[in-house]
C-alpha positions, 0 to 999 in steps of 0.5 A: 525487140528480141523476144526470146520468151519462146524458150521460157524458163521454169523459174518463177516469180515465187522467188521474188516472194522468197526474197521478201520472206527471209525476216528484218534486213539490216539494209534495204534491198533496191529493185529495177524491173519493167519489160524487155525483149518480150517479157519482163525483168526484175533486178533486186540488190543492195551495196555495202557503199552508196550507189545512185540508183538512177544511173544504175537504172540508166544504163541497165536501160541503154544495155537493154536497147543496145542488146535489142539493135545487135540480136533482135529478129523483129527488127529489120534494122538490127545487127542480126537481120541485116546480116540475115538479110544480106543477098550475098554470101560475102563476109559481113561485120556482125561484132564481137558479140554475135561472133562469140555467141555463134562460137558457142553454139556451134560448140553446144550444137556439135556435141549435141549431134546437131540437134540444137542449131540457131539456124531452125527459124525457117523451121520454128515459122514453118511449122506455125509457132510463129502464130497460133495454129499448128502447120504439119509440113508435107515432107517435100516442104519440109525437106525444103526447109532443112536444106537452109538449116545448118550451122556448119553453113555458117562461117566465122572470118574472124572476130567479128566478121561471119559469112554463109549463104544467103538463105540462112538465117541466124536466131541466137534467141536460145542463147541471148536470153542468158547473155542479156542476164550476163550484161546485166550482171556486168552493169551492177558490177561495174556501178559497184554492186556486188549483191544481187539477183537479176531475172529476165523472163525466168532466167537469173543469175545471183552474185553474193547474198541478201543483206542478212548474210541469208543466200539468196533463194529462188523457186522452181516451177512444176513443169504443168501446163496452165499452172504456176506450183513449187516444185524445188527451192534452190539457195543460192551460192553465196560465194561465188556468180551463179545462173539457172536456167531452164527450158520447157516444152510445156509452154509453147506446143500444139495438142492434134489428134491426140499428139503433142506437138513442142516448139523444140525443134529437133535441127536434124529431123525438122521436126518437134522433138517427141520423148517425155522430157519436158524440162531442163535447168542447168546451173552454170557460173555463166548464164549465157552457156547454161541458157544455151545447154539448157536448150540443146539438152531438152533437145536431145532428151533425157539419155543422151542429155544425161551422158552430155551433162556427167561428160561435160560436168554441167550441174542439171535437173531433169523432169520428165513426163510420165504416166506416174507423173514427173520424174526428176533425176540429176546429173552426177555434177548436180549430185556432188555440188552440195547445192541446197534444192529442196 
């Protein structure tokens, strides 16, 4: 499986309340979930024309186990690792798709200095987040490490073929998470529906609106450890594909002698990041961009995650947490959209 619920979202099954609460609907609002890629999903539409939902059923299930063989880094057989796993530094077919997701990282980790990088699983294992006890690295270990960690070390031959050195590995969990959400998105459309929600372990994207003509509406959580409480309720757009995605460094960490140790790992430093900013949610027409951003902004942290966000025109909430508690600030994108979050 892919299991990629290290980067978990901040939006929350609330919203699937908020679905059901918005009165008498004028048609029936069908719903697929169950579990994927180490988490779960939920997929709730309607359709002006009839659709066979279990067809539509049928191929979000072969979507999913397609994604899993091409970008799973826990099984030796798919795509992803047996690239990883290749001994050479030769060209290798991965596919389009890997190709286009590492092409966007590669975007997403220039401007972001290097701070967000798919190669940082040496680092992720070596700092025990892989299991469940805290590892700190000696700095010759760690300086070890670093030395495969690099996305410039890998190479794109051309549209399908990828090339690096043999003690590189690539992990696209912070982006495929998002592109699963877009695949989805793209079977509903292609079985003619164009109303929906799709949600895979808190990421979503939404398209149209529920059968009433209401938007739909999802919740956001307060980023607190160990507590499920609404911070924000976003409506959706209703007249055009929209995603949310968030990041947070308050689900997976280790607390030690008095510090707080995050799974974000900063690429440059190999070490967890250490500023107060604990969440990001992005909104993006396309949720395989807006889950990549989402990760690589938390990463920076909030100031020059808010010069990367007004200089990219991404549409982002910040959270930060300090002493007076949690403090939100948004990007100029996010002040002028006119997007209800309240």
């Amino acid at each position: 499986m892919v299991n990629i619920n290290m980067n978990l979202g901040i939006v929350s099954v609330f919203f699937l309340l908020l679905l059901t609460a918005c009165g008498e609907q004028t048609k029936p609002v069908s719903k697929l979930e169950g579990q994927t890629q180490g988490t779960t999903y939920h997929i709730s539409f309607w359709s002006e024309a009839a659709i066979e939902n279990q067809s539509l059923e049928q191929a979000v299930l072969v979507t999913f186990a397609d994604i899993d063989k091409t970008f799973s880094n826990y099984r030796p057989d798919s795509v992803i690792e047996i690239f990883n796993a290749n001994p050479t530094n030769g060209s290798q077919w991965v596919g389009k798709e890997i190709v286009q997701l590492v092409d966007l990282a590669s975007k997403v980790s220039q401007i972001s200095q290097g701070c967000y990088d798919l190669t940082i699983k040496p680092l992720f294992d070596l700092w025990g987040f892989k299991g469940d006890s805290l590892t700190i690295p000696e700095p010759v270990v760690l300086a070890d490490a670093l030395a495969t960690v690099g996305l410039d070390k890998v190479r794109k031959i051309d549209d399908e073929h990828l090339q690096k050195p043999a003690n590189v590995r690539v992990d696209v969990s912070s982006v495929a998470q998002g592109y699963s959400v877009e695949r989805i998105s793209q079977v509903l459309e292609q079985h003619g529906v164009h109303h929906y929600l799709v949600e895979i372990g808190g990421e979503l994207k939404t398209h149209g609106h529920k059968p009433d003509g209401s938007a739909w509406k999802i919740a956001v959580e307060k980023p607190l450890p160990g507590e499920q409480k609404l911070m924000k309720v976003v409506s959706m757009p209703k007249d055009k594909p929209f995603a949310v995605m968030t990041s947070g460094t308050y689900r997976h960490y280790f607390d030690f002698n008095g510090q707080r140790y995050s799974h974000i790992l900063d690429a440059r430093s190999g070490k967890p990041v250490t500023h107060d900013l604990v969440a990001v949610t992005v909104m993006h027409e396309d949720p395989t961009i807006a889950d990549a951003w989402s990760t690589a902004l938390l990463c920076v942290g909030v100031q020059q995650g808010m010069q990367i966000a007004n200089d990219q025109h991404l549409q982002v909430l910040f959270v930060q947490q300090q002493a007076s508690g949690l403090v939100e600030t948004k990007s100029q994108a996010l002040e002028a959209s006119g997007l209800s979050i309240e």
